[in-house]
ROKELO-522930 format. One record per residue: chain; x, y, z of N, C-alpha, C, O, CB in turn; residue in three letters. Coordinates in steps of 0.2 Angstrom, whole numbers. Atoms other than C-alpha are relative to their C-alpha. Glycine has a CB too. Layout:
! residues N
> c  n_X  n_Y  n_Z  ca_X  ca_Y  ca_Z  c_X  c_Y  c_Z  o_X  o_Y  o_Z  cb_X  cb_Y  cb_Z  r
> A  X  Y  Z  X  Y  Z  X  Y  Z  X  Y  Z  X  Y  Z  Ala
...
END
This chain:
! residues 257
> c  n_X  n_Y  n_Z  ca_X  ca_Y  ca_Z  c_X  c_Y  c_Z  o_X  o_Y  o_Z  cb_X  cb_Y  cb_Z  r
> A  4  -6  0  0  0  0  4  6  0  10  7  3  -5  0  6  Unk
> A  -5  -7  2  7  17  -6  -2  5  7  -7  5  9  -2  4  -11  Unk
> A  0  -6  -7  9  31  9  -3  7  -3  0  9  -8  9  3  3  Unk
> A  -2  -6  6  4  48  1  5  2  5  8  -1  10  -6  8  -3  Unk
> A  -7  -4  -1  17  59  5  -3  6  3  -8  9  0  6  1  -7  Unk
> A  4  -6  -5  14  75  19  2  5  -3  8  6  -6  2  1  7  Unk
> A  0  -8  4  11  91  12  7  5  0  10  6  5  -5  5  5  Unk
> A  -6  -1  -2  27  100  8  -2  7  3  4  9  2  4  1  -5  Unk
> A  4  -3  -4  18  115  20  -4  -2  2  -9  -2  -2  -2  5  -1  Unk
> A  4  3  -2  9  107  31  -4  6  5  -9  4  7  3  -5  2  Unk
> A  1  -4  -4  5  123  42  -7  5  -8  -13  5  -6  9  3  4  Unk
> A  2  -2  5  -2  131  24  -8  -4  3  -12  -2  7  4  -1  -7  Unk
> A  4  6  0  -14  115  24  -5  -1  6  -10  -4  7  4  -6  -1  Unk
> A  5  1  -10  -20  115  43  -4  7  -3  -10  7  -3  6  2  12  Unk
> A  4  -6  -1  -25  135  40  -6  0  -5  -11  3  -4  5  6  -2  Unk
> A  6  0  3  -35  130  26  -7  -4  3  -12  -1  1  2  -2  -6  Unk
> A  6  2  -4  -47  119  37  -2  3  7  -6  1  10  1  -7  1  Unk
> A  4  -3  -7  -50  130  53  2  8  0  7  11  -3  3  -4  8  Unk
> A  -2  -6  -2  -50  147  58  2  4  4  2  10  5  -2  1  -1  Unk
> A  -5  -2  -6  -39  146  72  6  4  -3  7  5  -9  3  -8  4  Unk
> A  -9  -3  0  -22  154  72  5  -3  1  9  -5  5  1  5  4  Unk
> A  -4  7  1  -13  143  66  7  1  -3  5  4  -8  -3  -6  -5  Unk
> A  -8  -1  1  8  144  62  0  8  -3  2  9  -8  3  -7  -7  Unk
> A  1  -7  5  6  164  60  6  2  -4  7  5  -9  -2  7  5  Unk
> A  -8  -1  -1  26  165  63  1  5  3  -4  8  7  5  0  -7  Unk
> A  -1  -7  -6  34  180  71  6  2  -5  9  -1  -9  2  -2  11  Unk
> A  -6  -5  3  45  195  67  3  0  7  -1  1  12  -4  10  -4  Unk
> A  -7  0  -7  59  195  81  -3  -6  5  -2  -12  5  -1  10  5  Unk
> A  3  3  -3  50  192  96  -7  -1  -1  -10  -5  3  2  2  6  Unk
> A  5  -3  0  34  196  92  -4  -3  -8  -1  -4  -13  2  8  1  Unk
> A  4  2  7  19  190  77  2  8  -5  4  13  -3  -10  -1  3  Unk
> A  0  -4  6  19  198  59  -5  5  3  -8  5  8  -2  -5  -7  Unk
> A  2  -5  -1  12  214  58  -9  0  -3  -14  2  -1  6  6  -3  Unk
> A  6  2  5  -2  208  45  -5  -5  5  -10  -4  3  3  -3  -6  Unk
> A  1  3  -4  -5  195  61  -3  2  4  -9  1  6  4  -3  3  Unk
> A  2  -4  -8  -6  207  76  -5  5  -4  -9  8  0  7  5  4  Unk
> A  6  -5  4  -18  218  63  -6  -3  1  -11  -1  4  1  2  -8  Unk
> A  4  3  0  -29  204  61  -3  -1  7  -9  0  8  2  -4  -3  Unk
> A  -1  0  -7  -27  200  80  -6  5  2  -11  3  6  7  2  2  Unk
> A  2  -6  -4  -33  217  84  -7  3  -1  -11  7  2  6  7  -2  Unk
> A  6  -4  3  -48  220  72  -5  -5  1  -11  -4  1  1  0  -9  Unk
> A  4  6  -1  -55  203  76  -4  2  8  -10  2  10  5  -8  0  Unk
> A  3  -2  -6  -55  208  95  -7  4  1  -12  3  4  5  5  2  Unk
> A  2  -8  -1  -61  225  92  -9  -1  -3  -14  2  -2  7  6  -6  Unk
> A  6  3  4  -75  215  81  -4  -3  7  -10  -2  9  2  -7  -6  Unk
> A  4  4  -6  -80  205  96  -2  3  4  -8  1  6  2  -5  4  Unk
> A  4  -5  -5  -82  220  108  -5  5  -1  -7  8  4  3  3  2  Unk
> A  4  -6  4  -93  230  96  -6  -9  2  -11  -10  6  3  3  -12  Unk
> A  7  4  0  -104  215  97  -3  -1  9  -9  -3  11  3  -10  -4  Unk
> A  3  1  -6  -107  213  114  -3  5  4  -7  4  9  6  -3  3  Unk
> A  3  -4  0  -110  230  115  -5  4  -5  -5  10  -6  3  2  2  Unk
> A  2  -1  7  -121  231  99  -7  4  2  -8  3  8  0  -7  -5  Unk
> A  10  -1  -4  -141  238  102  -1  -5  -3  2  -8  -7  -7  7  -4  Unk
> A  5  8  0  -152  224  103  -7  4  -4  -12  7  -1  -1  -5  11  Unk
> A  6  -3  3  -166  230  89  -6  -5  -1  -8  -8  -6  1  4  -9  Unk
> A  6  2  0  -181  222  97  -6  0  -3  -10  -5  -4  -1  2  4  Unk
> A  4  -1  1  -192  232  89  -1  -3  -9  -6  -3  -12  0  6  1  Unk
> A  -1  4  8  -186  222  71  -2  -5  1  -6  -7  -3  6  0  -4  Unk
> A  2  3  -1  -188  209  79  -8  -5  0  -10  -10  -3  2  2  4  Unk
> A  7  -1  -3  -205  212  86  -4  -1  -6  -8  -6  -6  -2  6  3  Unk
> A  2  1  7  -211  215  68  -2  -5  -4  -7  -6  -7  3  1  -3  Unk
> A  0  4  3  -204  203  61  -4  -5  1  -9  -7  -3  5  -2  0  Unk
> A  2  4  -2  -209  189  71  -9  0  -2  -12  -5  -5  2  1  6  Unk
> A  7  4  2  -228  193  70  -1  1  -7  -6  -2  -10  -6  4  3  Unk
> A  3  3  8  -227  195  51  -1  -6  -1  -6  -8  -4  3  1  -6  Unk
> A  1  9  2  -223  175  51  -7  -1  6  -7  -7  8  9  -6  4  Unk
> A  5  1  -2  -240  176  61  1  -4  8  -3  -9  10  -4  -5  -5  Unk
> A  1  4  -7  -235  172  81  -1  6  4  0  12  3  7  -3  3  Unk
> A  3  -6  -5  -242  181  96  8  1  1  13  -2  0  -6  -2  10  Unk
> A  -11  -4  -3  -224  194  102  -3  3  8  -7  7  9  4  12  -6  Unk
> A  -2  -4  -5  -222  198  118  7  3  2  11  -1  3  -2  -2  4  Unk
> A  -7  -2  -3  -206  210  124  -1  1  6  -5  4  9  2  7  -3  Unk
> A  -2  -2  -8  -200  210  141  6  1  2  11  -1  -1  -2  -6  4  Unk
> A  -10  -1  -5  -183  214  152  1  -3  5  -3  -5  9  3  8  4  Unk
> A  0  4  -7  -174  207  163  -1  8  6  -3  13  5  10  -5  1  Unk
> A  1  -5  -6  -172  217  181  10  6  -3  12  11  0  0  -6  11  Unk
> A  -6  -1  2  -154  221  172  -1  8  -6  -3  8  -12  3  -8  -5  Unk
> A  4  -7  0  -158  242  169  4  2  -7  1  5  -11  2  5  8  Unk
> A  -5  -4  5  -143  246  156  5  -7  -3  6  -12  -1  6  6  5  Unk
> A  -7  5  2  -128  237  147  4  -2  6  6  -8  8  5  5  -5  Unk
> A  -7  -1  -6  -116  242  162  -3  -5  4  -1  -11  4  3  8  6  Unk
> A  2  4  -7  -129  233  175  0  -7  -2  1  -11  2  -8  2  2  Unk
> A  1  8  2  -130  216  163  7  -1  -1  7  -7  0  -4  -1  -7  Unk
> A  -5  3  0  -112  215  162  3  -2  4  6  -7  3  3  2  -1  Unk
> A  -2  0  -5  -108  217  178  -4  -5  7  -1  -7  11  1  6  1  Unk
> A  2  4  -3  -121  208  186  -6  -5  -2  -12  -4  -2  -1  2  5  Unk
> A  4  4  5  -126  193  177  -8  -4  4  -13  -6  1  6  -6  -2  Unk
> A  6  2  -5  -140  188  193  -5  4  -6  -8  1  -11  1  3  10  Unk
> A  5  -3  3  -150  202  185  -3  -2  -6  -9  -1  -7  1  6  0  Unk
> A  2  2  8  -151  195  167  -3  -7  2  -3  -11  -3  7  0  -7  Unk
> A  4  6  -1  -160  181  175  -5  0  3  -7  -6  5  3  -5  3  Unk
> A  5  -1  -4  -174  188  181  -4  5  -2  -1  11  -2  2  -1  6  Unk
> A  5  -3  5  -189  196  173  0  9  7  5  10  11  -11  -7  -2  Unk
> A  -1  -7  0  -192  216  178  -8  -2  4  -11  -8  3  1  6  -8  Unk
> A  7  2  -4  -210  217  190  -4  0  -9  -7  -4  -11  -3  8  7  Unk
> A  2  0  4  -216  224  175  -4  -4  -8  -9  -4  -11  3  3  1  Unk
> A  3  4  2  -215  212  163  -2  -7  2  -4  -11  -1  4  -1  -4  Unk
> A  1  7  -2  -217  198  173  -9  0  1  -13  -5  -1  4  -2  6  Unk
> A  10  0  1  -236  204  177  -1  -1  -8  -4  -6  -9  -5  8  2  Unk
> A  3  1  7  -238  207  158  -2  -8  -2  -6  -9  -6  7  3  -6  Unk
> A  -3  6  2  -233  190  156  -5  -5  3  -6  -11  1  8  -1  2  Unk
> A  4  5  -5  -244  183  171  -7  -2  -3  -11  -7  -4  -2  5  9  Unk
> A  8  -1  6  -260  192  159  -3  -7  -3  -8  -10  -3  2  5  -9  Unk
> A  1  4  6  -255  179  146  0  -8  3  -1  -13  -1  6  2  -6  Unk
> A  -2  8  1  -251  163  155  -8  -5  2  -13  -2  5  8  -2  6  Unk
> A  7  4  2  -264  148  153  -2  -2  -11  -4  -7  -13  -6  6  3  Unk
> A  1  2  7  -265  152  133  6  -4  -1  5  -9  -5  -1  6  -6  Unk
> A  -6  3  2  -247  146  131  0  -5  -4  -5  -9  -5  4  -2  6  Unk
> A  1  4  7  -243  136  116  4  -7  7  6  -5  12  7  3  -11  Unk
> A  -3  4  -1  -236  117  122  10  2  1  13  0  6  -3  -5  -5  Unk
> A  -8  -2  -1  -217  125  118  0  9  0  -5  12  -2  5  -4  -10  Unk
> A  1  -7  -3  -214  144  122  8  2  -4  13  1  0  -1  1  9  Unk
> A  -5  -2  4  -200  150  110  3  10  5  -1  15  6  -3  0  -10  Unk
> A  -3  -6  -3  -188  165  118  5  4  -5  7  1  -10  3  -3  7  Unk
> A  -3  -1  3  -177  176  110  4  7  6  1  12  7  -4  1  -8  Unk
> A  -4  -1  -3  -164  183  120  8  4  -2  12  1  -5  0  -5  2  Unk
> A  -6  -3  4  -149  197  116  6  -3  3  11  -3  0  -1  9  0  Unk
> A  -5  4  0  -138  188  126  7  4  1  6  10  2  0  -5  -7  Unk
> A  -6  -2  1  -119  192  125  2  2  -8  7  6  -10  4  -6  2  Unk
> A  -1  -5  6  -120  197  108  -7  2  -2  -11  -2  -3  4  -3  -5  Unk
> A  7  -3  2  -134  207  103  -1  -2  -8  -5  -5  -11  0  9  0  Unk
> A  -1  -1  7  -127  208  86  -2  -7  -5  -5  -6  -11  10  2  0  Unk
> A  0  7  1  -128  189  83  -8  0  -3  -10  0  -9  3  -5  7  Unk
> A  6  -1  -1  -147  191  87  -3  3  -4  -9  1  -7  0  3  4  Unk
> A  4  -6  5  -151  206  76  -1  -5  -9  -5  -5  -13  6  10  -1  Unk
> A  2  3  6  -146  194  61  -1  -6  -2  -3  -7  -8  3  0  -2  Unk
> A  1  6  0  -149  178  64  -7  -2  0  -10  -6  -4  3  -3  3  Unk
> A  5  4  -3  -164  175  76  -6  -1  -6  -8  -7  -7  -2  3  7  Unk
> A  5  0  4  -177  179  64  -1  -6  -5  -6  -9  -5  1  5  -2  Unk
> A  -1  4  6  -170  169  49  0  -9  4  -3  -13  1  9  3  -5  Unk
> A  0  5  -4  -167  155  61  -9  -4  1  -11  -9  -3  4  3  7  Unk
> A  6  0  1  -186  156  67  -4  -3  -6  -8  -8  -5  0  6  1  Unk
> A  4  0  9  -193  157  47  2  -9  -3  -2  -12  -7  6  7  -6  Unk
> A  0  6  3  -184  140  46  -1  -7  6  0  -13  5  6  0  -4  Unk
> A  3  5  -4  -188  130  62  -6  1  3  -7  -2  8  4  -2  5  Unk
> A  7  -1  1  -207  135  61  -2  -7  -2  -5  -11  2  -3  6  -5  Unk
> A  0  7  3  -208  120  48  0  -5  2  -5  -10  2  5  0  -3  Unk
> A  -1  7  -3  -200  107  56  0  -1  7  4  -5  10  7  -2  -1  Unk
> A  6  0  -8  -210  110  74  -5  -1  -5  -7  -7  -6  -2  9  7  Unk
> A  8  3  3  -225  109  63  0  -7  -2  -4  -10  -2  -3  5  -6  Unk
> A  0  8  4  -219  93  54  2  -6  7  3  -12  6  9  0  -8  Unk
> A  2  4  -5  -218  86  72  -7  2  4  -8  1  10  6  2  5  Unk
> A  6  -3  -5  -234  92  77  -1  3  6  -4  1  10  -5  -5  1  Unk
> A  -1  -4  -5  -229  107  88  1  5  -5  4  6  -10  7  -2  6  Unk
> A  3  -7  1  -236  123  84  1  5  5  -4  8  7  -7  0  0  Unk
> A  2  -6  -4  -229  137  96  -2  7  -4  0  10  -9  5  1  4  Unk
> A  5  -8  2  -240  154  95  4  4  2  4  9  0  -8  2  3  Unk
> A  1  -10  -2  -231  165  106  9  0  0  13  -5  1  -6  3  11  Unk
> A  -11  -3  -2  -210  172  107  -1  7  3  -5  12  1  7  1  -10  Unk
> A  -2  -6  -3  -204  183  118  5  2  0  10  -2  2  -1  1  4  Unk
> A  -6  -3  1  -192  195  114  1  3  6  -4  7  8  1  4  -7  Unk
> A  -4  0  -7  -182  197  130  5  6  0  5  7  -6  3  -7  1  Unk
> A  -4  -8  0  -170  213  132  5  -3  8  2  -4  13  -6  8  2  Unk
> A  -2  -1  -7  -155  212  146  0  -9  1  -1  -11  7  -7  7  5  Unk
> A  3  5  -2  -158  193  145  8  -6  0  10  -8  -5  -8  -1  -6  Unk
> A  -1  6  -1  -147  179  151  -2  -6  0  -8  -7  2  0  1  3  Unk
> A  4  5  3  -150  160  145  -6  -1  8  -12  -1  5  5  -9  -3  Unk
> A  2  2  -5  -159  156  164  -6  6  0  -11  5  4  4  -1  6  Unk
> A  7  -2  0  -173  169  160  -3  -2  -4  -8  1  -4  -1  5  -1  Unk
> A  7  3  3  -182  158  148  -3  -3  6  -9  -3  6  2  -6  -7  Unk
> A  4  3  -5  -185  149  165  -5  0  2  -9  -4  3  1  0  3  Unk
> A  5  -4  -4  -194  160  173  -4  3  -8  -10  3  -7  6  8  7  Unk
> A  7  -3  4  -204  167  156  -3  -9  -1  -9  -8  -2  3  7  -9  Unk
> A  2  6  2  -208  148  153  -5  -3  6  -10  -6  7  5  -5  -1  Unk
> A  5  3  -8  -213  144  170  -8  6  2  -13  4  6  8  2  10  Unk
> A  4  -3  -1  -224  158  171  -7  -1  -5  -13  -1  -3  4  5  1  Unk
> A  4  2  6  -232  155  154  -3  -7  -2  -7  -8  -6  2  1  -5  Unk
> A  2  7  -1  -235  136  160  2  -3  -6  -3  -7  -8  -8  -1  3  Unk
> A  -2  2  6  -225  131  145  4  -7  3  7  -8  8  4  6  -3  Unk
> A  -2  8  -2  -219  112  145  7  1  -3  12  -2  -2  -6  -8  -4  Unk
> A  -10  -2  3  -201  119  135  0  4  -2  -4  5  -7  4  -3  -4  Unk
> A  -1  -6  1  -194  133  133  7  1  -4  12  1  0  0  3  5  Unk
> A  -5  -1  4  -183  137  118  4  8  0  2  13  -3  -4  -3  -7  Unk
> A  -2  -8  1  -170  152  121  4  -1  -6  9  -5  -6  4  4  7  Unk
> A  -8  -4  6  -160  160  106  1  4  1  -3  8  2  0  3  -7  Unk
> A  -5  -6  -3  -148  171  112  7  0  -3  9  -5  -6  2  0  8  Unk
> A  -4  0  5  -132  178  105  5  -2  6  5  -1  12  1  7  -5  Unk
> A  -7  4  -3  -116  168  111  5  5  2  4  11  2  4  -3  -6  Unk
> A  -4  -3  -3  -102  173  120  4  2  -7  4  -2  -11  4  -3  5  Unk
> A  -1  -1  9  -92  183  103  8  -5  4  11  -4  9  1  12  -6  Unk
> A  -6  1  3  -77  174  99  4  5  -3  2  11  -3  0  -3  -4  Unk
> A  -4  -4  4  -61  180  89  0  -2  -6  4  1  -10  7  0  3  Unk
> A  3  3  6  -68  170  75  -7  1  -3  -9  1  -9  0  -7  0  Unk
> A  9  -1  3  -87  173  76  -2  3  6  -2  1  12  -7  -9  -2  Unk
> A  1  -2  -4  -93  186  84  -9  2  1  -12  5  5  4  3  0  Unk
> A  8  -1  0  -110  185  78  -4  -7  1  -10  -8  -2  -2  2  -8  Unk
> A  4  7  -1  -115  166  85  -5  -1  4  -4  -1  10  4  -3  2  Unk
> A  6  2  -2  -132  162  89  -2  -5  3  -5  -8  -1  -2  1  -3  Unk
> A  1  7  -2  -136  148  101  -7  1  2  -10  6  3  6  -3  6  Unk
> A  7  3  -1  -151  139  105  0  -5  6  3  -10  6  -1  -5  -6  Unk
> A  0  3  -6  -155  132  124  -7  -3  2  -11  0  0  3  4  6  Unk
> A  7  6  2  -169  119  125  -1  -1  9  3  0  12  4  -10  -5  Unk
> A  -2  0  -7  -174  116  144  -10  -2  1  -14  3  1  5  8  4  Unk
> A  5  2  -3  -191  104  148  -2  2  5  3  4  9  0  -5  1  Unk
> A  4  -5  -7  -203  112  164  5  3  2  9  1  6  -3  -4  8  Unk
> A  -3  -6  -1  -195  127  164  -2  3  8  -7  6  9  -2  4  -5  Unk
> A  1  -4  -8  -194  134  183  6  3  0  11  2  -3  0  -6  8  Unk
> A  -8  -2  1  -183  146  191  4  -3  4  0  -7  8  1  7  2  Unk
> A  -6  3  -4  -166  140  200  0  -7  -4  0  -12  0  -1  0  11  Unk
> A  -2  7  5  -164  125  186  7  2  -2  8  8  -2  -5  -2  -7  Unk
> A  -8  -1  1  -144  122  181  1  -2  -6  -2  -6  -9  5  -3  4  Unk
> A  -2  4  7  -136  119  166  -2  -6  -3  -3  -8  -9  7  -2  1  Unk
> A  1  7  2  -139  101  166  -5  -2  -1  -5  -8  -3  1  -5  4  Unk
> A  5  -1  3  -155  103  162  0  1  -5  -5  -2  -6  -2  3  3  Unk
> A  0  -2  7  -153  108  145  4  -1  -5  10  0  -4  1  5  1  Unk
> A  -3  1  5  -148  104  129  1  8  -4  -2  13  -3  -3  -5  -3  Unk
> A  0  -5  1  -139  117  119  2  -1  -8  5  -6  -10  3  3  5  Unk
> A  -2  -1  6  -137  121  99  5  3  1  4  6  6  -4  2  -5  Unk
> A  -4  -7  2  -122  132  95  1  0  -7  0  -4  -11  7  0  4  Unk
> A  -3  -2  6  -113  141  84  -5  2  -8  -4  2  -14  5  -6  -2  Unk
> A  3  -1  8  -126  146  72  0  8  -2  -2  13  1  -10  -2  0  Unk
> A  -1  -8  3  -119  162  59  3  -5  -6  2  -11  -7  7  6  6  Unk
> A  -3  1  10  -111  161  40  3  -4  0  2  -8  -4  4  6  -4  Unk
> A  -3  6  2  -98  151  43  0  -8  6  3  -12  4  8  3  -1  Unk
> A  4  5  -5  -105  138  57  -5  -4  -1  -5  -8  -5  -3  3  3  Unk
> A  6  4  3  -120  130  57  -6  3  -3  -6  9  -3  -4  -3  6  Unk
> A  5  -7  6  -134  136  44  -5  -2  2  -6  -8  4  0  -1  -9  Unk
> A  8  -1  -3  -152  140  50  -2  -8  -2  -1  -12  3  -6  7  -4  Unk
> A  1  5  0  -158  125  41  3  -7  4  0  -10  9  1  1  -6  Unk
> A  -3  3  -5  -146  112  49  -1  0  9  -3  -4  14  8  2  -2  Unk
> A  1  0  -10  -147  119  68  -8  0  0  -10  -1  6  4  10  5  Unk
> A  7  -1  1  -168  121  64  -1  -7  2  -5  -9  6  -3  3  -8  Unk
> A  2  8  0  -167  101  61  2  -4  8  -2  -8  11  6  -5  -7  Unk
> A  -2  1  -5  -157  100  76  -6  -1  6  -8  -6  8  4  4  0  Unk
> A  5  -2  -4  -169  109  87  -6  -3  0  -9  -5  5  -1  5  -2  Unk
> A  5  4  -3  -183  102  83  -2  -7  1  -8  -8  2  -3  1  -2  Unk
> A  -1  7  1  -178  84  82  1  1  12  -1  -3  17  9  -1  -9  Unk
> A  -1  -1  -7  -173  89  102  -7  2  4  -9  -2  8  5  6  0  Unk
> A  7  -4  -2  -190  100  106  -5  -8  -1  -8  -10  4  -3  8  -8  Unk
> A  4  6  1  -199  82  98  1  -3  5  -5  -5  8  1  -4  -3  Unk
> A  -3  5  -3  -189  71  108  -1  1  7  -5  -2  10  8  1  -3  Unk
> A  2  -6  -7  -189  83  125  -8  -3  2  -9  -7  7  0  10  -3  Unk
> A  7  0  -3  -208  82  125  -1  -6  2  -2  -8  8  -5  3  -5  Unk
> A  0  6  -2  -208  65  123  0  -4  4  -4  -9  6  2  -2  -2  Unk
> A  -3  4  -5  -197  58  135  -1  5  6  -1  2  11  9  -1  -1  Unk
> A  0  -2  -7  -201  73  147  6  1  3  6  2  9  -4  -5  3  Unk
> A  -5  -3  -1  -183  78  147  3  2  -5  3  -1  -10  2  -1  3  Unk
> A  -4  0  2  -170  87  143  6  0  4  6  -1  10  -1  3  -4  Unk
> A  -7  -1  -4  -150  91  147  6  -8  2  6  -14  -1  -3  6  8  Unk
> A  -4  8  0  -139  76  151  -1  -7  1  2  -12  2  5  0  5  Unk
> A  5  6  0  -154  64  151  -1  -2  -8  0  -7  -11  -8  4  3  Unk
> A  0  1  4  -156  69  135  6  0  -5  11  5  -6  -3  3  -1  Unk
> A  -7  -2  4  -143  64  122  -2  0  -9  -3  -4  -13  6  -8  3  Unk
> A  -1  -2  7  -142  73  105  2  -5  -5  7  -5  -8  4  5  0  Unk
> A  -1  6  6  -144  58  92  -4  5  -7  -9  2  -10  -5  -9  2  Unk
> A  4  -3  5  -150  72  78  6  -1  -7  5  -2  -13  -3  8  3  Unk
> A  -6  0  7  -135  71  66  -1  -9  -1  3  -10  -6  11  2  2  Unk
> A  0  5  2  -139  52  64  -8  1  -5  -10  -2  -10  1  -6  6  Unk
> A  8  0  2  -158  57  59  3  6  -7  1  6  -13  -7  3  7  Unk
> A  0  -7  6  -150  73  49  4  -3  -6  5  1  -11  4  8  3  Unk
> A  -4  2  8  -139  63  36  -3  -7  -1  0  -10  -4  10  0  0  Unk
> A  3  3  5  -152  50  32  -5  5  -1  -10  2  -4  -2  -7  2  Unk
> A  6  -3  3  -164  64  29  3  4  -7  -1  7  -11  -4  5  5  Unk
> A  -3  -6  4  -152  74  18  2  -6  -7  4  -12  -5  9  6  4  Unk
> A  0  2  4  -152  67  0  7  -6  -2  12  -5  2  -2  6  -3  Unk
> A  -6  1  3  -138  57  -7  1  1  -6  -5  2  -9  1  -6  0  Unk
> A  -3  0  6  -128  59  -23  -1  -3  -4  2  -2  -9  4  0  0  Unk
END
């Protein structure tokens, strides 16, 4: 059996499959100048995102053109500074919305979709929507019909809890934007989490990530989701109960060649 033979750059060949920072080299002591540029713009990318406006009100719009009840609510997290600094507050609804919220609960759909600005706003403004438009579909092709999303402000993943628990929702789907990276600072995650109450932990929950341009694509994380949300309801859980077997279902559904 013949060997191939290793790249005569092998460092070239890694960079082309990821978008780590991979063999940059260095001038003296120090990275290429073309390196540390890159370095510096990417940063500088990720901090715009985290402080980006979160445009609820496009949101809001949007959403009910695809025909779902909207509600907007905040956490008790007053400003940018106050959600940075204390993440408690972005877990916990504002008096205000929470009565709003008390109005509505009882209609609640079976699943209660959340949409959350998260650590990156920015992520949010472009994605959630388009995300939305394509896992509508594939809840309905499980026979789950949620009516209502709330666009959330100021919001940490543990406030789907408390807006789910209140809306007597059996799961609660938050989209919120990701912590930015120095690669994507526009990533959009997905947190899945059966009888939503408040003081529930991580392990409770399954989670999508990484959904943006070069990542997972709305279609792909949509299949995901609701292949999870099905599943969830079913078994009556999620998080380290539930174990994510959706990529065996998503590449016999995806055509062959």
């Amino acid at each position: 059996m013949n060997t191939p033979a290793p790249p005569s750059r092998p460092l070239e060949a890694l960079r082309e499959l990821t978008p780590a920072r991979v063999g940059l080299g260095r001038s003296g002591p120090g990275m290429p100048t073309e390196a540390l540029l890159a370095f510096t713009l990417d940063h500088a990318r990720a901090r715009d995102a985290v402080h980006a406006a979160f445009d609820a009100k496009h949101l809001v719009d949007g959403l009910a053109g695809l025909g779902f009840e909207v509600s907007a609510v905040s956490s008790q997290a007053r400003d940018r500074r106050d959600y940075l600094r204390r993440p408690d507050l972005g877990r916990m609804l504002d008096s205000d919305s929470r009565r709003a919220l008390e109005t509505r609960g009882g209609g609640a759909s079976e699943i209660v979709i959340v949409i959350g600005d998260g650590l990156s706003p920015a992520a949010v403004n472009v994605h959630a929507l388009e995300l939305v438009r394509h896992l509508a579909p594939r809840l309905a092709e499980a026979g789950i019909q949620p009516r209502h999303v709330v666009v959330a402000s100021g919001a940490r993943v543990a406030l789907g809890d408390e807006i789910g628990a209140v809306l007597g929702a059996r799961m609660v789907v938050m989209l919120i934007g990701e912590r930015p990276g120095l690669s994507a600072p526009d990533s959009l995650g997905a947190y899945l989490t059966f009888a939503p109450r408040i003081g529930l932990t991580d392990e409770k929950r399954n989670c999508v990530s990484n959904v943006h341009g070069a990542g997972l694509s709305y279609d792909d994380a949509a299949f995901k989701i609701a292949w999870l949300v099905r599943e969830g309801v079913v078994r009556a859980v999620t998080g380290v109960a539930l174990k994510d077997e959706s990529g065996t279902a998503l590449i016999a559904a995806k055509p062959s060649d």
